[in-house]
N, C-alpha and C positions, 0 to 999 in steps of 0.2 A: 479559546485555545484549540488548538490543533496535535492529534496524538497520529502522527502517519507511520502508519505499519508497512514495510516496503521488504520485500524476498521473494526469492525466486518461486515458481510455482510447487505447493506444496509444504511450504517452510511454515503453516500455521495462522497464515493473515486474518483470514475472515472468521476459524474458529475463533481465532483470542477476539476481535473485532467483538462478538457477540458475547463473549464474557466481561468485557470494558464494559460494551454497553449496557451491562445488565447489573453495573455493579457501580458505576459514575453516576453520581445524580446530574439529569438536565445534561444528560451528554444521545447524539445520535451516531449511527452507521451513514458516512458520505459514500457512495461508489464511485468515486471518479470515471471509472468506464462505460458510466449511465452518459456521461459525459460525450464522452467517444461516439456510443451509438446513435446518441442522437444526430451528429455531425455526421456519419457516416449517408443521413437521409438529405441532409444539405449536399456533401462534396464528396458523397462515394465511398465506394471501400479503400481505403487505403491501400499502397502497393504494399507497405511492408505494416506498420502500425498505427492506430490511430493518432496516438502521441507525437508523430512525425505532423501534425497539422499543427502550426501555431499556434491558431484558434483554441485548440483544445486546452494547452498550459495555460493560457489567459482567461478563457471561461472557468477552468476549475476554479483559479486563483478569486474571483468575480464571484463567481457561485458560493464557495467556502464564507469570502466574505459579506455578504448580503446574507446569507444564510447564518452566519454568529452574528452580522448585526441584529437580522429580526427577531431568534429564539435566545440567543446568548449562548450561553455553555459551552461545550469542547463537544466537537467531530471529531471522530475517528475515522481516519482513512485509510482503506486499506487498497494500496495502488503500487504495484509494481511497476517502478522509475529505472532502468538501467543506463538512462543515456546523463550524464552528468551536466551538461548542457540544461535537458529539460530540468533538470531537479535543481540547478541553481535560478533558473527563470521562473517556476515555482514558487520556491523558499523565498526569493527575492520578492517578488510580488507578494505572497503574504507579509513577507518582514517590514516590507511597504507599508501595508496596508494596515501596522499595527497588532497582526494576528500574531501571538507567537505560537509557535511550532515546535515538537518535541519529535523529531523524527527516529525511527527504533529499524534497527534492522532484523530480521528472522531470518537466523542461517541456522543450516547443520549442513553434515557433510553429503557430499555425494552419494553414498552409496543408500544413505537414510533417504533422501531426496527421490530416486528414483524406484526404493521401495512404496513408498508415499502415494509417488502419481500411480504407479501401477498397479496397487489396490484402492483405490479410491472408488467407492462403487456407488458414487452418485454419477444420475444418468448425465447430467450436465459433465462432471468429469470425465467421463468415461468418453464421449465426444470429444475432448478436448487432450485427451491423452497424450498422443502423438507429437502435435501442440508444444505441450510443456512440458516435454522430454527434449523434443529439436531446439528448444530456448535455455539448456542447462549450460549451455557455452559461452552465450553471449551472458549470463549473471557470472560462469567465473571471471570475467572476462573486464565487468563491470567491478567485484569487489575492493580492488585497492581502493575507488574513488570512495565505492560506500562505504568502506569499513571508515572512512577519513571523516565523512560529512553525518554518521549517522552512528546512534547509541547499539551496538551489536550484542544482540541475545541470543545464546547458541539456545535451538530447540530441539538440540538432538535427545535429550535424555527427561525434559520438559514438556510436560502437555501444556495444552491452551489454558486453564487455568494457572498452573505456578507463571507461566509467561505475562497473563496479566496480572497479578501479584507484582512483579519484578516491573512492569510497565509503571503499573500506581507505585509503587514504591519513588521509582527514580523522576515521577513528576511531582509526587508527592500530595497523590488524592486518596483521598478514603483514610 
């Protein structure tokens, strides 16, 4: 199984991610943008994003499942998907491939969102700020599709733990 945590930068992904994983038995942290970088040593920087490589949707898809074939248990992914396109090429190819998928979205509002990035005082953040303030357009921009294709937990008023609470709840682990 597959628990993919998908919201805009800031929304909570990789905290809850380490609360799942600390709390699912036989469950790991997948990065799909381990993904990315790698290809980036193949086919370069990307103009705009790694996710714009084909390659990249189909290797996650490939990776995820070879990777529940060998250990078993559920991955958690935490990967910010705004193009709908990618995210049905995806979901499809796992759905293919027998993997089911509980896809979750992490929103709150604007104004939390940009308080978020801009105290975030890990060094990697803080390089990346800029980044994922100039990217708060294209997620409103993306929500109709995701609010459609994916289970929505507001985290405005929610830490990472009651999130994954509400995660295990609605897949129904622990």
């Amino acid at each position: 199984m597959i628990i993919w945590l998908n919201g805009t930068f800031g929304a909570g992904k990789t905290t809850t991610a380490k609360e799942l994983t600390s709390r699912i038995p036989d469950s790991r942290l997948f990065d799909a943008e381990k993904v990315g970088e790698m290809l980036w040593h193949v086919l370069g920087v990307p103009e705009r994003d790694f996710q714009d490589f084909p390659p990249w949707r189909g290797l996650v898809v490939e990776t995820a499942r070879q990777v529940l074939d060998y250990v078993g248990g559920t991955l958690v992914v935490t990967q910010t998907v705004m193009v709908e396109q990618y995210w049905q090429e995806i979901h499809g190819g796992l759905t293919e491939a027998g993997v089911p998928v509980h896809h979750f979205l992490l929103d709150t509002d604007q104004d939390t969102l940009v308080e978020r990035i801009e105290t975030d005082t890990k060094p990697e953040s803080i390089s990346a700020r800029q980044w994922r303030l100039d990217h708060l357009g294209e997620y409103q921009r993306a929500l109709s599709w995701l609010r459609r294709e994916a289970q929505v937990i507001d985290t405005t008023d929610v830490g990472p733990s009651g999130v994954a609470e509400i995660v295990m709840q609605r897949v129904q682990v622990g």
